[in-house]
N, C-alpha and C positions, 0 to 999 in steps of 0.2 A: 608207664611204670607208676605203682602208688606206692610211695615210700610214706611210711606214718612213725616208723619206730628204727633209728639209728644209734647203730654201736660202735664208738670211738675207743679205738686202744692209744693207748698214752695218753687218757684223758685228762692229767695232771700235769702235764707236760706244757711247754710255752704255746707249741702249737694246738696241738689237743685240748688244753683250757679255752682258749680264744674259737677254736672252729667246736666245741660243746655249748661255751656263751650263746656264738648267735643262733645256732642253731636249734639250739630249747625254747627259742622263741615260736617256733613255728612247728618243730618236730617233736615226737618222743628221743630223749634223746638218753641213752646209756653208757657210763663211759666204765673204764676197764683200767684201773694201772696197779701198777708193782707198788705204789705209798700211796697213802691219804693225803688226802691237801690241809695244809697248818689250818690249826686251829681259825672260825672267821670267815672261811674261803667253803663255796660248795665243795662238798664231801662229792667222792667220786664214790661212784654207783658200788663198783665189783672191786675189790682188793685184792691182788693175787698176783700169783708170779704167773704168765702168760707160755713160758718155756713148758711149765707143767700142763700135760697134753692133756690131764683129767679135769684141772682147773679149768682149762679153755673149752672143751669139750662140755661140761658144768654151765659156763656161765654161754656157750653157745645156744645150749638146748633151753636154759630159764628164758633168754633174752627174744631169742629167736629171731633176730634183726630182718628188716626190709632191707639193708643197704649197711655195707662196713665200710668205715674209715680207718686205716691201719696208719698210725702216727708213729705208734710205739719202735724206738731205736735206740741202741746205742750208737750216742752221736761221739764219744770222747772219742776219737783216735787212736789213742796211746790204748786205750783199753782193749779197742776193736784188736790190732798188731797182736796185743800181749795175750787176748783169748780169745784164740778163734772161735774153739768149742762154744762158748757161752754166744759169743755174736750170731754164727751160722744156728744156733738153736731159735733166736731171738726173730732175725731178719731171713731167714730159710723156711726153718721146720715151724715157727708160728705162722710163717706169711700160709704157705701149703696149708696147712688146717683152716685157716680163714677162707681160702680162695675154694677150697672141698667146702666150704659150708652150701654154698650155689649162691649166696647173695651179694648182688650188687658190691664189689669192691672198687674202691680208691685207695693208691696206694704212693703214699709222699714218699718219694724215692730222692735222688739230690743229682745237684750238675757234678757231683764228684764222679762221676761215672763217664765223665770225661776226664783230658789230663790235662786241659788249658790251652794249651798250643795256638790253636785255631781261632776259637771264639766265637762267638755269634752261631750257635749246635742248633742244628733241627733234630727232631728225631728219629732223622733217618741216619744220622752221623754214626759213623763208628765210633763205637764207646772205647775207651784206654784208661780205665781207673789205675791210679799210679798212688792207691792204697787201698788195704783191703777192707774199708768201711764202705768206698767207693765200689767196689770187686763185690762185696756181698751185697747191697743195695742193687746193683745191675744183676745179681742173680735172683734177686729177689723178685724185681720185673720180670724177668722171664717163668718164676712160677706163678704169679699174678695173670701174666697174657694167656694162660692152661683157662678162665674164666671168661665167658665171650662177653660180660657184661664188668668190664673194668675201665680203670681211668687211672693213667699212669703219673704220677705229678712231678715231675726234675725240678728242684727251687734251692735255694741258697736261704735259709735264716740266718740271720745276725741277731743275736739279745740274748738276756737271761732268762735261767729258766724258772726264776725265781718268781714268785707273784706280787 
């Protein structure tokens, strides 16, 4: 596989900033988010709401990536609960357009996609999200695996998302 030019959504993001840093070392690297980063801080490539399917579809066709990193989430909980609409738009009907693009995706998904109980999960575990940030993230793999070239990632961050 020649990857040369990679697109990060939530490139402003705690994750997305840190996996954009290293990897401008090496790659073309384009990131995609909803804010600009403060003043001082690299400017993110594409500014835009990701939900908007012309937006994404726009900065699909300019960028035209070797290889997607989809970071971009609504990680707050309380938000996920109180709108679904806006989550399932974000972590559904964006992942689906990225994964239709045919390139290369990775997709940081979370261990919430479990409910704890057990512990020590391979990926063959039955998933039990016991919230629906968790619920939509495990559906969001499942439109990711529609892609024979993905890479699913279950992780846990701790920190801010502050720079």
């Amino acid at each position: 596989m020649d990857i040369k030019k990679i697109l990060i959504t939530g490139s402003s993001g705690m994750l997305g900033r840190d996996i954009y840093d290293v990897l401008s070392e090496v790659y073309e690297v384009v990131g995609v988010d909803l804010r600009g980063m403060p003043p001082g801080v690299r400017q993110t490539d594409f500014v835009g709401d990701l939900t908007d399917r012309d937006f994404l579809d726009q900065t699909l066709r300019a960028v035209n990536p070797d290889m997607i990193i989809h970071c971009a989430a609504i990680v707050n909980l309380m938000i996920c609960e109180e709108n679904r609409d806006l989550t399932n738009r974000l972590h559904l009907d964006v992942t689906s357009q990225l994964t239709d693009h045919g390139a290369p995706i990775i997709f940081i998904s979370t261990d919430s996609v479990f409910d704890g109980k057990q512990g020590n999960y391979h990926e063959e575990d039955q998933v039990g999200p016991v919230n629906y940030y968790g619920l939509s993230k495990w559906k969001g793999e499942e439109i990711v695996r529609r892609n024979p070239k993905h890479l699913i990632l279950r992780t846990n961050i701790f920190g801010s998302s502050c720079p």
